[in-house]
C-alpha positions in Angstrom: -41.9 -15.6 2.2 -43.6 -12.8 3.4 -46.9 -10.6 1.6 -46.8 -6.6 2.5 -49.9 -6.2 4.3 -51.7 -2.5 3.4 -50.3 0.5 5.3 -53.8 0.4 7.4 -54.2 -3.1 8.2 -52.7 -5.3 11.0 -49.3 -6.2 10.2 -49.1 -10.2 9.3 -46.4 -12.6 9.5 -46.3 -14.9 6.6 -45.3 -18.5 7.8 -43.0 -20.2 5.5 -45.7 -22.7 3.3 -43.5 -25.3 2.8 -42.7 -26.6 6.6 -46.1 -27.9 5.9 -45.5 -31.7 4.7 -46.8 -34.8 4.8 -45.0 -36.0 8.2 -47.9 -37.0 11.1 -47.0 -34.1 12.7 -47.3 -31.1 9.9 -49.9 -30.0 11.8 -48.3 -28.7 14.6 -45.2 -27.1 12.2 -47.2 -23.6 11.8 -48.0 -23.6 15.6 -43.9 -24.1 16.3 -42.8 -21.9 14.0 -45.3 -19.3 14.9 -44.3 -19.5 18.3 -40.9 -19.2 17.3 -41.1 -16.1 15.4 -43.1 -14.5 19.0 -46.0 -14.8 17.1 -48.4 -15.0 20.4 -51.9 -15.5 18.7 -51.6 -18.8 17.6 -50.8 -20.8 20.5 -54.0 -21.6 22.8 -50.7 -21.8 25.9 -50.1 -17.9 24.3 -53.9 -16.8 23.8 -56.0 -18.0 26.7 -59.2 -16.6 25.0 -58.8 -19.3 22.5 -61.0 -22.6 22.3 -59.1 -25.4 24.3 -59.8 -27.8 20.7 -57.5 -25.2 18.9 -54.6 -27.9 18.6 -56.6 -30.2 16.5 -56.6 -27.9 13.4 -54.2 -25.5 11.5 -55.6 -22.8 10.0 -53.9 -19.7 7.6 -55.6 -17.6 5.5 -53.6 -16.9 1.1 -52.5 -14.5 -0.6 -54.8 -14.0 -3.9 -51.8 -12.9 -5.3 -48.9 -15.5 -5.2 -51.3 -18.4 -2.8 -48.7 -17.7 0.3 -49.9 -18.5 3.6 -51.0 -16.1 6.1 -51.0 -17.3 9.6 -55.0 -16.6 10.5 -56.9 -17.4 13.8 -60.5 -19.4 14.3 -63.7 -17.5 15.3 -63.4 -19.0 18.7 -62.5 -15.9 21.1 -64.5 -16.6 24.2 -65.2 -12.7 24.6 -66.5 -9.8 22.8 -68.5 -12.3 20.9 -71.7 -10.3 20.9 -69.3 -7.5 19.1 -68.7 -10.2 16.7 -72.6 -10.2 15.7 -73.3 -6.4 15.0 -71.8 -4.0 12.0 -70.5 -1.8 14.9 -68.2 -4.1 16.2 -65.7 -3.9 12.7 -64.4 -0.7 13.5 -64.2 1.9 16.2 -66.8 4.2 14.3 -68.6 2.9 11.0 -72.1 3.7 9.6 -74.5 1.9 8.1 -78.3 1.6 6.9 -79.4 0.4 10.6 -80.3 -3.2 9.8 -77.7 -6.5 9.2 -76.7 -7.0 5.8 -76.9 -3.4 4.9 -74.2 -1.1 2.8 -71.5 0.1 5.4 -68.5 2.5 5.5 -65.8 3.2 8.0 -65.9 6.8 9.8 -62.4 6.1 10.3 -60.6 6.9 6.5 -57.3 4.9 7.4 -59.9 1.5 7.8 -60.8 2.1 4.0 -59.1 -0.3 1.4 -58.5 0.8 -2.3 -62.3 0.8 -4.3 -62.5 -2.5 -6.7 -63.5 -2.5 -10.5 -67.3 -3.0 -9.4 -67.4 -0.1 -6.9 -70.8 -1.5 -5.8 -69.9 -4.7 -3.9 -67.6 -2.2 -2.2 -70.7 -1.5 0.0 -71.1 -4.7 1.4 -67.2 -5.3 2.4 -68.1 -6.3 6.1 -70.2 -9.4 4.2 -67.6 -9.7 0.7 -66.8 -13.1 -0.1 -63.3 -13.7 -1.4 -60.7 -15.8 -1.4 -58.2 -13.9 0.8 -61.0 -13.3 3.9 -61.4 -17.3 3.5 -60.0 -19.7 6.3 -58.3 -22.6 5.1 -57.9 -25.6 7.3 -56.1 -28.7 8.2 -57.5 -30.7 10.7 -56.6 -34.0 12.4 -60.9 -34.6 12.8 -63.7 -33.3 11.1 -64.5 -29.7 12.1 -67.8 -28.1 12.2 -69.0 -24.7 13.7 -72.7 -23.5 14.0 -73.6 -19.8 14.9 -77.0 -18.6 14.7 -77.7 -14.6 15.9 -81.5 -13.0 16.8 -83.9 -10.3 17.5 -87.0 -9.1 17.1 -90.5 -10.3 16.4 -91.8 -11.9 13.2 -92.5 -8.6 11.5 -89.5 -6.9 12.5 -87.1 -10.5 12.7 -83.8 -10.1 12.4 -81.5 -13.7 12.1 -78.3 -14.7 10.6 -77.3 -18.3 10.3 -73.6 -19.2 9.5 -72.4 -22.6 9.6 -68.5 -24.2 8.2 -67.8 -28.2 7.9 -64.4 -28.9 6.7 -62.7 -32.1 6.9 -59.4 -34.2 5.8 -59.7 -37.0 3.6 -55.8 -37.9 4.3 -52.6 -35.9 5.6 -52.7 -34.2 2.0 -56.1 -32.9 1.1 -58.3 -30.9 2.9 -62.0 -30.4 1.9 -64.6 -27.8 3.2 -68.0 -25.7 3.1 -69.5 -22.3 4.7 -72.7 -20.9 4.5 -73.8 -17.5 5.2 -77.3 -16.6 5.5 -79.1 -13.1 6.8 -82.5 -12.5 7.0 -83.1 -9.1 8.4 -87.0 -7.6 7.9 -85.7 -4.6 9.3 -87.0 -2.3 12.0 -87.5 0.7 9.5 -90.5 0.4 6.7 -88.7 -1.2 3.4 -85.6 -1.8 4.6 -85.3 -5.8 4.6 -82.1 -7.2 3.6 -81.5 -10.7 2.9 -78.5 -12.5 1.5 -77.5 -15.8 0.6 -74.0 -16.9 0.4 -71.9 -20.4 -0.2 -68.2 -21.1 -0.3 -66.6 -24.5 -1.3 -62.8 -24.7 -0.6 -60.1 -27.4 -0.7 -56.2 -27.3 0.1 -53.7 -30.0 -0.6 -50.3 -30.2 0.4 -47.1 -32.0 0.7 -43.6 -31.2 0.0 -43.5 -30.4 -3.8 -47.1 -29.3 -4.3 -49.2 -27.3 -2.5 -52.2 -25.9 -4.0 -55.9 -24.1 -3.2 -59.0 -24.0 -4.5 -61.9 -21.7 -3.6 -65.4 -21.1 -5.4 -68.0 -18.6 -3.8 -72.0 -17.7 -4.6 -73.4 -14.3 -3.0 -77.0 -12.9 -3.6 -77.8 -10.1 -2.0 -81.4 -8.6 -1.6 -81.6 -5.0 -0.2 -85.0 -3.1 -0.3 -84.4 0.6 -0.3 -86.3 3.5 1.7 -84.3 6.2 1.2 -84.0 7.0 4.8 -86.5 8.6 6.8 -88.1 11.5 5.4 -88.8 13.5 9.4 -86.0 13.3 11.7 -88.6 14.4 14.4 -89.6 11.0 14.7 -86.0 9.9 16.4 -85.0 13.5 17.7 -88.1 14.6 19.4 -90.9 11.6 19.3 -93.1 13.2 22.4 -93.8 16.1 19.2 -95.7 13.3 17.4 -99.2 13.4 19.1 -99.8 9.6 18.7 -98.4 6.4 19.6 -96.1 5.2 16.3 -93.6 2.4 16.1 -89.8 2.4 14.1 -91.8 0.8 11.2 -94.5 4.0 11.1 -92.0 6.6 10.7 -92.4 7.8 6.8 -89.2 6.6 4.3 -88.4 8.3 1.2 -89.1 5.1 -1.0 -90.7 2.3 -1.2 -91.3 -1.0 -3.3 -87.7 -0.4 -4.7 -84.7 -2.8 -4.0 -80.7 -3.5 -5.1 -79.6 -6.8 -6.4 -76.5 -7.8 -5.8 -75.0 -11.5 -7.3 -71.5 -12.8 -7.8 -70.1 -15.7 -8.2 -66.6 -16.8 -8.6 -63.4 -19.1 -8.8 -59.9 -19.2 -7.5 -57.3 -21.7 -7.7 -53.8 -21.7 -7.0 -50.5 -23.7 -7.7 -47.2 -23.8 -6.5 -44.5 -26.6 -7.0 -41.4 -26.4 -4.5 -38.3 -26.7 -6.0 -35.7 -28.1 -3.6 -33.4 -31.0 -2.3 -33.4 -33.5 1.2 -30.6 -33.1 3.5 -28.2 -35.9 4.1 -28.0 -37.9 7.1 -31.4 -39.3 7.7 -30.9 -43.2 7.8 -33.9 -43.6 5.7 -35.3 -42.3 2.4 -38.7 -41.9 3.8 -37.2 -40.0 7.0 -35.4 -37.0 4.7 -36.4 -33.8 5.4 -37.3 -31.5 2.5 -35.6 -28.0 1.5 -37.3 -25.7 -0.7 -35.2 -23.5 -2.1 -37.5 -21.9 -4.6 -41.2 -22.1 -5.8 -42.9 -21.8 -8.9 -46.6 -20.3 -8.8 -49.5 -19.8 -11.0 -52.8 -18.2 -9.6 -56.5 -18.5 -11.4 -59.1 -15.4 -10.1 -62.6 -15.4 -12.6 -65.0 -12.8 -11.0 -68.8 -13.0 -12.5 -70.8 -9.8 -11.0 -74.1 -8.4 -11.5 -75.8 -5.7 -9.9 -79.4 -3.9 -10.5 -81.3 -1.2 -9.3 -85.3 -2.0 -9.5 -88.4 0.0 -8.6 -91.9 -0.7 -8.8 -92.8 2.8 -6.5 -94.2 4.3 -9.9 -97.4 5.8 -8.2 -98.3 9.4 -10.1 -97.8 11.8 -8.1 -98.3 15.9 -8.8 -95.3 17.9 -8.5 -95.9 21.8 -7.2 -96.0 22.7 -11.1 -99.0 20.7 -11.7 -97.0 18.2 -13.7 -96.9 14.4 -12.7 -94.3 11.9 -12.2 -93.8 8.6 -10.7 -93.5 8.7 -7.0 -89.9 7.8 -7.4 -89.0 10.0 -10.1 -89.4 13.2 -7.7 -86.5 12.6 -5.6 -84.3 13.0 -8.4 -83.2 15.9 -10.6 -83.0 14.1 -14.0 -84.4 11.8 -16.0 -82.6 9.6 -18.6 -85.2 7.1 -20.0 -89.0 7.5 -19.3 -90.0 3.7 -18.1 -89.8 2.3 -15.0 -86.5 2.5 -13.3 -84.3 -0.7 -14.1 -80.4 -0.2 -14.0 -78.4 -2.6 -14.5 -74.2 -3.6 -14.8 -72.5 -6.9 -15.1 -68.9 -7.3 -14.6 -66.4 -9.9 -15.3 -62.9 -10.7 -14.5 -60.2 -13.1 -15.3 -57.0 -12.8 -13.4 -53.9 -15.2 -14.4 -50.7 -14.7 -12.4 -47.5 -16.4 -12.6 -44.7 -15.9 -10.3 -41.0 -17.4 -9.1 -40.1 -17.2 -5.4 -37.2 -17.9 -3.7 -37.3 -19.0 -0.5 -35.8 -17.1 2.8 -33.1 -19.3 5.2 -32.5 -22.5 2.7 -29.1 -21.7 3.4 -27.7 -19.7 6.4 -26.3 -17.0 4.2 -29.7 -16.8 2.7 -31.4 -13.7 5.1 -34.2 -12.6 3.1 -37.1 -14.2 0.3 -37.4 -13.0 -3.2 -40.8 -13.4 -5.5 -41.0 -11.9 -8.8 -44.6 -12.3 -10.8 -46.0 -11.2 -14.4 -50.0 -10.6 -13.7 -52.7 -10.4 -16.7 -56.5 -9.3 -16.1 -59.3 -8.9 -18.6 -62.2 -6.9 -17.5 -65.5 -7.1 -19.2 -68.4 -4.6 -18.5 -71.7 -4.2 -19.7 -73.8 -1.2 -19.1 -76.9 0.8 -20.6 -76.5 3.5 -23.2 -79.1 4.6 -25.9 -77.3 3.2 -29.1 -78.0 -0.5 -30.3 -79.8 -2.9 -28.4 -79.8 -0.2 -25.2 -76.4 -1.8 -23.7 -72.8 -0.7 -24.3 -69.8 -3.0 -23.2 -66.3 -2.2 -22.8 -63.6 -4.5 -22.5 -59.7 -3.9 -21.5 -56.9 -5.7 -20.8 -54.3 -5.0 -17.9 -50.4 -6.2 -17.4 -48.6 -5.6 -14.5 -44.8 -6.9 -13.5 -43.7 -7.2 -9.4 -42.0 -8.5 -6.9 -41.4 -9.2 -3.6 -38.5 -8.6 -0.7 -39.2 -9.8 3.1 -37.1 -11.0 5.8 -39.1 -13.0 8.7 -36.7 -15.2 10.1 -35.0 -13.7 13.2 -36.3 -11.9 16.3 -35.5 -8.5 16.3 -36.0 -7.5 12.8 -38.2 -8.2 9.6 -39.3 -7.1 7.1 -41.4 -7.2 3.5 -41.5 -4.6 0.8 -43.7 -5.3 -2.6 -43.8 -3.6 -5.6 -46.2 -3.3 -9.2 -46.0 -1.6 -12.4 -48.7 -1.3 -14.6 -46.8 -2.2 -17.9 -49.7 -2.6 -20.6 -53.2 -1.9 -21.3 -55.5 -0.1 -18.7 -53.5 0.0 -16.4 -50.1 1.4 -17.5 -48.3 3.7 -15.7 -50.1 2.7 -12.3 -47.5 1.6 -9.3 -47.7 0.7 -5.9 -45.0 0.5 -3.6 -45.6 -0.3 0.0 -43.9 -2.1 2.8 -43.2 -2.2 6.4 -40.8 -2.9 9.2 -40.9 -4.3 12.8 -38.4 -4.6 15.4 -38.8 -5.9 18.8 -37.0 -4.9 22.1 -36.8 -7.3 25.2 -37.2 -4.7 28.0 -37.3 -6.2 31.7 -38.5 -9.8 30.1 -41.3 -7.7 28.2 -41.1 -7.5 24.1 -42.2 -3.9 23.0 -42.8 -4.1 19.2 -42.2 -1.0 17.1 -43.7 -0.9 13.3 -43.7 1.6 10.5 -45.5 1.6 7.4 -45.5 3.3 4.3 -46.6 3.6 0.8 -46.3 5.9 -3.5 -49.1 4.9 -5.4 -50.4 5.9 -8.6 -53.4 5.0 -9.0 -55.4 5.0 -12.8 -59.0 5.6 -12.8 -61.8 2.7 -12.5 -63.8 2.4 -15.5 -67.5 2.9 -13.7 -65.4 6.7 -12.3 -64.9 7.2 -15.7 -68.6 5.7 -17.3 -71.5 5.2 -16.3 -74.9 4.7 -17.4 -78.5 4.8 -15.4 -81.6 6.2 -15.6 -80.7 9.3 -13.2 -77.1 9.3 -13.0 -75.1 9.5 -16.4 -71.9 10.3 -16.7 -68.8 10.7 -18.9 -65.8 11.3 -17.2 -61.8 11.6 -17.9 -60.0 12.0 -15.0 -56.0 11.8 -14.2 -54.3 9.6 -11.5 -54.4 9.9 -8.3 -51.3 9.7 -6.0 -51.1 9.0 -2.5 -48.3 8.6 0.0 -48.4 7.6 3.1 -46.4 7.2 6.7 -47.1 5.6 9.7 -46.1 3.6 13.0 -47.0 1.6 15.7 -45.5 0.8 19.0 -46.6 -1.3 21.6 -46.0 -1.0 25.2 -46.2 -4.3 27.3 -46.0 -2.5 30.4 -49.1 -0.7 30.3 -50.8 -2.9 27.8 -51.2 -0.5 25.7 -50.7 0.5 21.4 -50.0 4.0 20.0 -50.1 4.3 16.3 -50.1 7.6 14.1 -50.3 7.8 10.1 -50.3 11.0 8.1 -51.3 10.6 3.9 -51.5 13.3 0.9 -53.6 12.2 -1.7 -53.7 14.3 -5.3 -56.6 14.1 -7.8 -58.8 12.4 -5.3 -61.9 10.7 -6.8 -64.9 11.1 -4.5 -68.6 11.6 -5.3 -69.4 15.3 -4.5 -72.9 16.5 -3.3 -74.5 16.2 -6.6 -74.1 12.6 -6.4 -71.3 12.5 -8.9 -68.0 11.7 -9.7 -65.5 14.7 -8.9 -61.5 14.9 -9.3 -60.1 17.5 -6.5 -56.9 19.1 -8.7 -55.7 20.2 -4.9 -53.6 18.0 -2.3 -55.5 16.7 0.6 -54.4 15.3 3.8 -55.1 13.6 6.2 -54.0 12.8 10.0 -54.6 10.2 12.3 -53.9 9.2 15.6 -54.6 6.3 18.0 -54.3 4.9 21.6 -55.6 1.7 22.2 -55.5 1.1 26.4 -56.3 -1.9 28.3 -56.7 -2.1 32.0 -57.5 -5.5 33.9 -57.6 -5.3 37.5 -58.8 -8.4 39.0 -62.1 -9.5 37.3 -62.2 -5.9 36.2 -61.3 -5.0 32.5 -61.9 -1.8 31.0 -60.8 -1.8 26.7 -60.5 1.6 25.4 -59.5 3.1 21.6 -59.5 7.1 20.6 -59.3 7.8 17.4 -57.9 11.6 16.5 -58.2 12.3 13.2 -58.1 15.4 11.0 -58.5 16.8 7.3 -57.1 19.1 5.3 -60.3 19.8 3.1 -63.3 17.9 5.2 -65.7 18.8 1.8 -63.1 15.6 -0.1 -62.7 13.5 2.9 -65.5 14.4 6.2 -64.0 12.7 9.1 -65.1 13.1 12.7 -62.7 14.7 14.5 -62.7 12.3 18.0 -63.9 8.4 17.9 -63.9 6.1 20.4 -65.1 2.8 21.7 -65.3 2.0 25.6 -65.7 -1.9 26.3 -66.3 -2.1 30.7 -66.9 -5.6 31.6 -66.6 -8.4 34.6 -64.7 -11.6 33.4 -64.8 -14.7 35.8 -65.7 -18.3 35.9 -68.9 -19.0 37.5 -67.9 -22.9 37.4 -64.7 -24.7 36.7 -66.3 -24.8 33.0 -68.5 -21.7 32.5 -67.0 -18.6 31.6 -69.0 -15.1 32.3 -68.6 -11.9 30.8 -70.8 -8.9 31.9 -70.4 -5.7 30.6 -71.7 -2.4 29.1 -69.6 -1.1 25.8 -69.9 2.3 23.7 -69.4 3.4 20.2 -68.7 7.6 20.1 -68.0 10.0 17.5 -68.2 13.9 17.2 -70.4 15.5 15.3 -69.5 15.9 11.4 -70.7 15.7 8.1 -70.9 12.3 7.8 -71.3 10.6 3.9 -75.2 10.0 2.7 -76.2 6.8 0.9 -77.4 6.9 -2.6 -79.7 4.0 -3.3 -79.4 4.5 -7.0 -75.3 4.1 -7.0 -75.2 1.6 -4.1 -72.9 4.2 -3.1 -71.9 6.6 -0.8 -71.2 10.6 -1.4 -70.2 13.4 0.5 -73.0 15.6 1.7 -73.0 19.1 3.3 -76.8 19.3 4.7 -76.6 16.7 7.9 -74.5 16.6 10.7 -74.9 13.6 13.0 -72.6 12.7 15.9 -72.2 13.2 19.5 -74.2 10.4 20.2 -72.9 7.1 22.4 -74.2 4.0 21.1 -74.7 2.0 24.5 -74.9 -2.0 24.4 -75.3 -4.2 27.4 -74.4 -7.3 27.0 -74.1 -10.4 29.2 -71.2 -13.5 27.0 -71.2 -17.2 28.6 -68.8 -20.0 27.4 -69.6 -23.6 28.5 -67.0 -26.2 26.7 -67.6 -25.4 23.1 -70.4 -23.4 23.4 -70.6 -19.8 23.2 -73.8 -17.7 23.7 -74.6 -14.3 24.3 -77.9 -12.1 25.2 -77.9 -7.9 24.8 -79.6 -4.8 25.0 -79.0 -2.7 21.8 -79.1 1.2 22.0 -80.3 1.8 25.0 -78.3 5.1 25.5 -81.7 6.7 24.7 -83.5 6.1 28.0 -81.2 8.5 29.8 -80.0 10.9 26.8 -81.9 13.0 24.4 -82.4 10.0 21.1 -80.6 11.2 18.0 -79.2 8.1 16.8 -78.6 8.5 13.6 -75.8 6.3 11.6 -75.3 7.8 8.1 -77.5 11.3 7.6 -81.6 10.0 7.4 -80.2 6.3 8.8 -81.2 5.5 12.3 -79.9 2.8 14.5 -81.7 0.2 15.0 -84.0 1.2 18.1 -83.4 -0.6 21.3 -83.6 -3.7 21.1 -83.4 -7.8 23.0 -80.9 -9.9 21.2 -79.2 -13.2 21.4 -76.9 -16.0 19.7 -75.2 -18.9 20.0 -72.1 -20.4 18.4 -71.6 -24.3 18.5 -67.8 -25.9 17.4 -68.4 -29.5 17.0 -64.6 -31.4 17.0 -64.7 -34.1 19.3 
């Protein structure tokens, strides 16, 4: 059975779950079946950038949804790693505050998922915790991986620390840990970011049962600034007539921060219906047919988020009146005190669902789910009546289901489908899918894909309401419905991928330049297309992607017109076992009216003051792989020594300035 992926992600081939048993050997099923479906990542004999102590584990990531199995690969490329490390290296073009751990958002509109009910975590999706971005594991010995990233000095120090343990305590159950720590002080004056983050997760599985478990803490510390308050400083530094550092260029605020915690719960169940063929000469030797599956899913989401300042310095406005220092930056005022926003959200998510499964009999040429989904949502925000809180609370039902075919070379596919049926969410649908065939041209597969998707989408409730002490609003907007059309098609040849999507949203919901919510009644669309070339000649590689894309009203949805990211790099052994990869890589856009960051929504909104763009973001970097070990040194943003600096990210958000980094990642699985 087979889970539509979204019309912009990477198209994923479900295995089928229950060719996982208890036999000695289960471990290896996914690997076979993978290879048979031409799935070429998973193999280390297919992907020769994968760690040689690969066949000692399976690992898949679920489907929050119905708990299928998505094949997944380990964090154990041998190249690009240092991309690995940095926000840049999750999308072609992508801004951000400058430091690690910061907010983030894709320049590339086609990169950007659906917003949740608690549009503020949305922010920090590059770091988000959940249970489908979880690896799951099956391993025949105890698996452990260390990385550990740096830069900077001890006032400017900028480290993350992520370790995983996971382990078997018999062929069934599966038992593992991650942890996550950043602790970035930030190369800009208040703009430290630290966050803290555990994960607990546990799979078992045999023939009737299989089920997952997954619990998750995040806390997330992110001191505001504002930005910088004179571009000068970046733009044209030999105007300042003394010697300054990145910390002594003047930030909008300071002694203000965003608190970010959530903490949550996921479990799911499925019990194989089925029979065991005939023939086997002993009981214990019968192989097991599902035929169908029945599943029940468990999501509770606890989230809390608040906005704190203790910049409250008087200051005199040009009227002679005062205000706190922080007060000044915006145009009004709901409460008097201090600054202190904050909203707590919680979710409970229940799913049931019946599958039946693709290929139990040879007339049997596709899979079938069906599911009945409930959700209460819970939030609780200011408001000026009572106890100086308001909570709301709705309900939301939603019926599906499920069509895919997998099995076979030249053609799958998967379609899904949802209707909002009661409470907050009636009336909402999605209906997305995609195909893929594959062509055997000269010994060569060329894969061609198309996606597409009709949604109608209803309103969040925080679009709708929501209370602070300088943004307040009371909304009542429509749907919003978006289609959208696209395709793939890889050329083995040439090594390279060309992919195009078009979509026309109506009644977009995007914060304007006031900082506010805003409905556009007209149709907007958007264009995009991609090439994605790689050329190895020898030791020689050179990785290209250009983005194209285009809208149809840039003041609802800015995008640059051109992105692209350049990767030119040496690969050889030095040594029978030490890899070496030397190279210089690029990030690019055009200039364009990139969104600005509002610190007081942990959101961001579309401005038309600031262009930024037409700036390469040069790293040069210098990846070594000895056995298990990986490490890396680089030189970040050093585009400026020959170019005229305008770095900017996001409108008042510099890079990071140049800077010496290194890390190292350890896999322990002897």
């Amino acid at each position: 059975m087979v889970i539509v992926s979204v019309a912009q992600q990477p198209h994923i081939i479900v295995p089928d779950s229950s060719m996982i048993t208890s036999d000695i050997d289960s471990l290896e099923i996914l690997r076979r079946q993978a290879r048979n479906q031409d799935l070429k990542q998973i193999t280390v004999a297919e992907t020769p950038d994968s760690l040689k102590s690969y066949p000692r584990f399976t690992v898949w990531k679920i489907n929050e949804r119905t708990g299928e199995r998505l094949s997944a690969l380990p964090d154990t490329l041998l190249y690009n790693y240092q991309q690995t490390t940095v926000p840049d290296g999750h999308s072609v073009a992508i801004g951000y505050l400058g430091n690690l751990g910061t907010p983030a958002i894709s320049k590339l509109f086609f990169d950007r998922g659906e917003s949740s009910q608690f549009v503020f975590y949305d922010a920090y999706h590059l770091y988000n915790k959940n249970p489908e971005n979880q690896l799951f594991f099956n391993t025949r010995i105890p698996y452990a991986q260390i990385n550990y990233q740096r830069s900077g000095g001890n006032i400017d120090k900028e480290e993350r620390m992520e370790t995983r343990f996971t382990m078997n305590f018999n062929r069934h159950l599966n038992v593992g840990f991650d942890l996550d720590f950043i602790n970035a002080k930030g190369f800009y004056a208040s703009q430290s970011a630290k966050q803290n983050n555990y994960s607990a997760y546990a799979n078992y599985l045999s023939d009737r049962i299989e089920a997952h478990v997954y619990a998750s803490q995040t806390s997330i510390t992110n001191f505001e600034n504002g930005g910088i308050s004179d571009s000068t400083f970046i733009t044209n530094p030999e105007s300042i007539e003394e010697n300054f550092s990145s910390r002594d260029i003047p930030v909008r605020m300071r002694d203000t921060w965003n608190r970010m915690k959530t903490n949550q719960f996921y479990l799911s169940a499925r019990y194989n219906l089925g029979y065991s063929k005939d023939g086997a000469t002993e009981e214990a030797d019968k192989e097991f047919v599902p035929v169908a599956s029945v599943i029940l899913t468990s999501h509770y989401k606890q989230q809390y988020r608040r906005f704190l300042s203790y910049d409250t310095t008087q200051v005199t406005r040009p009227d002679a009146s005062t205000a706190q220092a922080i007060d000044t930056l915006y145009r009004n005022k709901y409460y008097q005190s201090a600054v202190d926003d904050s909203t707590r959200y919680t979710s409970f998510k229940n799913t049931v669902a019946l599958s039946m499964r693709e290929g139990f009999r040879d007339w049997v040429k596709f899979g079938l789910t069906a599911f009945l989904e409930h959700e209460t949502r819970t939030f609780n925000l200011l408001d000026t009546i009572g106890d100086g809180r308001y909570e709301h609370r709705e309900q939301a039902t939603s019926i599906g289901g499920i069509l895919s075919k997998q099995q076979g070379e030249f053609l799958r596919f998967n379609a899904q489908a949802d209707l909002g049926v009661l409470g907050a969410n009636i009336g909402e649908f999605r209906i997305e899918g995609d195909v893929t065939t594959s062509i055997k041209i000269a010994g060569k597969m060329t894969t061609l894909s198309g996606q597409a998707y009709i949604k109608n989408l209803k309103p969040k409730f925080l679009e709708q309401q929501y209370h602070s002490k300088y943004f307040w609003w009371n909304n009542d907007f429509g749907d919003t419905r978006r289609v959208y059309v696209g395709g793939k098609l890889f050329v083995p040849f040439t090594n390279t991928t060309l992919s195009a999507g078009v979509e026309n949203i109506q009644n977009l919901i995007y914060l304007n330049q006031d900082k506010l919510p805003f409905q556009e009644g007209d149709n907007v669309q958007i264009v995009s297309a991609r090439v994605d070339q790689d050329i190895k000649l020898g030791i020689f590689n050179w990785n290209n992607s250009i983005v194209y894309q285009t809208s149809s009203n840039e003041d609802a949805i800015p995008v640059p017109t051109l992105s692209a990211y350049s990767n030119m790099f040496l690969k050889t052994k030095i040594v029978d076992e030490l890899t070496l990869q030397l190279g210089l890589d690029a990030h690019y856009h055009t200039k364009y009216y990139a969104p600005g960051y509002e610190p007081a929504l942990l959101q961001f909104y579309n401005q038309r003051q600031k262009e930024i763009g037409n700036y390469p973001l040069v790293t040069g970097y210098a990846n070594m792989h000895l056995k298990q070990l990986r490490f890396f040194v680089m030189f970040y943003n050093i585009a400026h020594f020959v170019l005229r600096p305008n770095y900017f990210s996001l409108p008042d958000y510099p890079y990071n300035p140049m800077l010496f980094k290194l890390g190292v990642s350890v896999n322990l699985n002897n």
